[in-house]
N, C-alpha and C positions, 0 to 999 in steps of 0.2 A: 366251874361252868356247869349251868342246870342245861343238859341238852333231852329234851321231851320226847324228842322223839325215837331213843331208845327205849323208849316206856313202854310198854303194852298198852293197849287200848283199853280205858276205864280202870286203868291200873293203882288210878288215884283216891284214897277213899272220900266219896263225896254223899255218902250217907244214905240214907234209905231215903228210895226216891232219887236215885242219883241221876244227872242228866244223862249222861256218856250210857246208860242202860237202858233210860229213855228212849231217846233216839235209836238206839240200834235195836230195841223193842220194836218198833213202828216200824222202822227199816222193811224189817224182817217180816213183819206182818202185811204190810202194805205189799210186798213182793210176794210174798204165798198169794195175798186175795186176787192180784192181776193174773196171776198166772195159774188161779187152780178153781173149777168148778164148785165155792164154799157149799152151795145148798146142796150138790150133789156129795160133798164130804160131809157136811151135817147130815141125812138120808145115812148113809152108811155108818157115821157113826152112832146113831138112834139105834138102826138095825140091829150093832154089834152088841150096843147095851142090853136090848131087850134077848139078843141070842147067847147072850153069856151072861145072865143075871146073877149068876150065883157065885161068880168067878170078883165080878165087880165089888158085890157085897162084902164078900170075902176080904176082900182086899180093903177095902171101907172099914170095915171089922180092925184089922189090922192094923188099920193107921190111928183108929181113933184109942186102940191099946195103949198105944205109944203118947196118947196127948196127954196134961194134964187135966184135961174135962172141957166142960162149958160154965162161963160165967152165968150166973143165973140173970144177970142183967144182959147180960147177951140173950141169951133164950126169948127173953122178954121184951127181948129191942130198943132197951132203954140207952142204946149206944147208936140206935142207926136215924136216930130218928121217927119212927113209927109211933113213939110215944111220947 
């Protein structure tokens, strides 16, 4: 007997893009924007950018250590469309 709902929620692998993280993507979001002042959270977090610059960078720094680079066809937008 397959009983589901022992399952965890999106427990199921439904691949990138998966629905089950979809929706509770949106969930999640749609409930922050009703209930929180967004332009007033954009405003501070602009502020925080410009007052910790070097903290941000930093950390940007850091993560791009860790990548394997940039496709040169990325750079060039031959993937997003722009060309």
């Amino acid at each position: 007997m397959n009983d589901d709902r022992n399952q965890p929620q999106g427990s199921l692998n439904e691949g990138e893009g998966g629905k089950t993280a979809d929706a509770q993507y949106r969930k999640g979001a749609t409930d922050f924007a009703k209930r929180t002042d967004t332009l007033q959270k954009g405003m501070e977090a602009e502020r925080d950018v410009e007052n910790y610059r070097g903290e941000y960078e930093g950390a940007e720094k850091a993560g791009r250590s860790h990548s394997a680079g940039d496709l040169e066809s990325d750079l060039e937008g031959k993937n997003d469309g722009r060309h």
